[in-house]
C-alpha positions as CSV (number, residue, x, y, z in Angstrom):
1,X,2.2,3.9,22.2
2,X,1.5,5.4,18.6
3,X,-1.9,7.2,17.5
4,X,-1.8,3.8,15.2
5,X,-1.5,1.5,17.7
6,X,-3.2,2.7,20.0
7,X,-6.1,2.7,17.3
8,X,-6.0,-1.6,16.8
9,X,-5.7,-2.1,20.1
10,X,-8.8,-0.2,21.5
11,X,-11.3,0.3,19.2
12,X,-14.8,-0.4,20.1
13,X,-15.2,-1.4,16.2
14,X,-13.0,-3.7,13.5
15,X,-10.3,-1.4,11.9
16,X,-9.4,-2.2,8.4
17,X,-6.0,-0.7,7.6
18,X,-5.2,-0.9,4.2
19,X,-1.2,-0.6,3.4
20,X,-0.7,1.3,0.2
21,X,1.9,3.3,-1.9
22,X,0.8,6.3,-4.5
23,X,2.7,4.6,-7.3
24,X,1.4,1.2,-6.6
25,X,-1.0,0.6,-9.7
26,X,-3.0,-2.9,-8.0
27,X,-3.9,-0.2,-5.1
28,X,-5.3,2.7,-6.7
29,X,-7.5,-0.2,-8.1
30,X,-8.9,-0.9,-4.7
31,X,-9.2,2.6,-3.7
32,X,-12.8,2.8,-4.6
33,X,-13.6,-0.2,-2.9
34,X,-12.0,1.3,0.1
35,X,-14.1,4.6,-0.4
36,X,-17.0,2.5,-1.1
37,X,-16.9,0.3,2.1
38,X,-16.3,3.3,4.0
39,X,-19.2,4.8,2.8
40,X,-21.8,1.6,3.4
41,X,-20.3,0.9,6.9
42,X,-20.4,4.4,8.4
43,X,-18.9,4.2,12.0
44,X,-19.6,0.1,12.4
45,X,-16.1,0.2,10.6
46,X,-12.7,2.3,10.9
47,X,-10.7,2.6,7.9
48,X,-7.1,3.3,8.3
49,X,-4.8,4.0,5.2
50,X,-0.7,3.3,5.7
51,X,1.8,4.5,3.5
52,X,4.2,1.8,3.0
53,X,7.0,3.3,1.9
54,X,6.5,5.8,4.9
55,X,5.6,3.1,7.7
56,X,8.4,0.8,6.6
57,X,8.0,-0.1,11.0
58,X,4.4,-0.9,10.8
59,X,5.4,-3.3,7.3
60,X,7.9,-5.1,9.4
61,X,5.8,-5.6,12.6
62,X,2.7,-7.3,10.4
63,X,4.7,-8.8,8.0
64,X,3.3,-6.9,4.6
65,X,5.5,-7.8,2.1
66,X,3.5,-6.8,-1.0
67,X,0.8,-4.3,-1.4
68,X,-2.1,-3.9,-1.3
69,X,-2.4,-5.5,1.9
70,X,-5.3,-5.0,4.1
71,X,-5.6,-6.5,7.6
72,X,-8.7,-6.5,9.4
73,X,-8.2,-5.5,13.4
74,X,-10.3,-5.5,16.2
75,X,-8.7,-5.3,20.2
76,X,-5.5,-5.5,18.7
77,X,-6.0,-8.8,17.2
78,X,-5.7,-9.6,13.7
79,X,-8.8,-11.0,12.2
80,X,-8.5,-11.8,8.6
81,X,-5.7,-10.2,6.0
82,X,-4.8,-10.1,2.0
83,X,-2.7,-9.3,-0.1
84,X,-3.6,-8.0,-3.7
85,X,-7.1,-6.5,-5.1
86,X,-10.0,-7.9,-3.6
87,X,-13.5,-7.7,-4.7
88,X,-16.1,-5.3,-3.3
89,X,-18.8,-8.0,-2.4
90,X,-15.6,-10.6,-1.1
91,X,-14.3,-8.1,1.0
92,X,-18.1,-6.8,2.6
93,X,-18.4,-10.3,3.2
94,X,-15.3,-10.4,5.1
95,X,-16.0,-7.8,7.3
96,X,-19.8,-8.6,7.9
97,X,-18.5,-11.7,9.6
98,X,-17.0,-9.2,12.3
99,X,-19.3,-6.5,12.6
């Protein structure tokens, strides 16, 4: 099983991975509402960044076909997903529902 898999699956606490590529403009726009999230949620949240165009396996298995796409996880089970930016306060919404 990989470290990343292993990580959705048995996580005491929701993972948000975030799928991403450096010269993907729409997702260094969300980067500082990743950073920022990260920062207010402390360890009630794990934050997991994939390279897309290095994870083309992990793209496949969750079916991201643009990016940004982040997928909320927790036990392995996928508990709310988008694709494109997302607002700060939308996606703290989001992820209060699950915490």
């Amino acid at each position: 099983m990989s470290k990343f898999t292993n990580l959705i699956q048995n996580s005491e606490v929701p993972v948000l991975v975030d799928f991403y590529a450096d010269w993907c403009q729409p997702c260094h726009m969300i980067a500082p509402t990743i950073r920022s999230i990260k920062n207010k949620m402390g360890d009630q949240l794990k934050i997991v960044k994939v390279n897309a165009d290095n994870n083309q396996k992990a793209m496949l298995k969750y079916h991201v076909k643009s990016i940004p796409t982040l997928i909320l996880f927790h036990k392995g089970k996928i508990l709310w997903r988008n694709a494109g930016v997302i607002p700060e306060v939308e996606l703290l919404k989001v992820i209060n529902q699950y915490i």
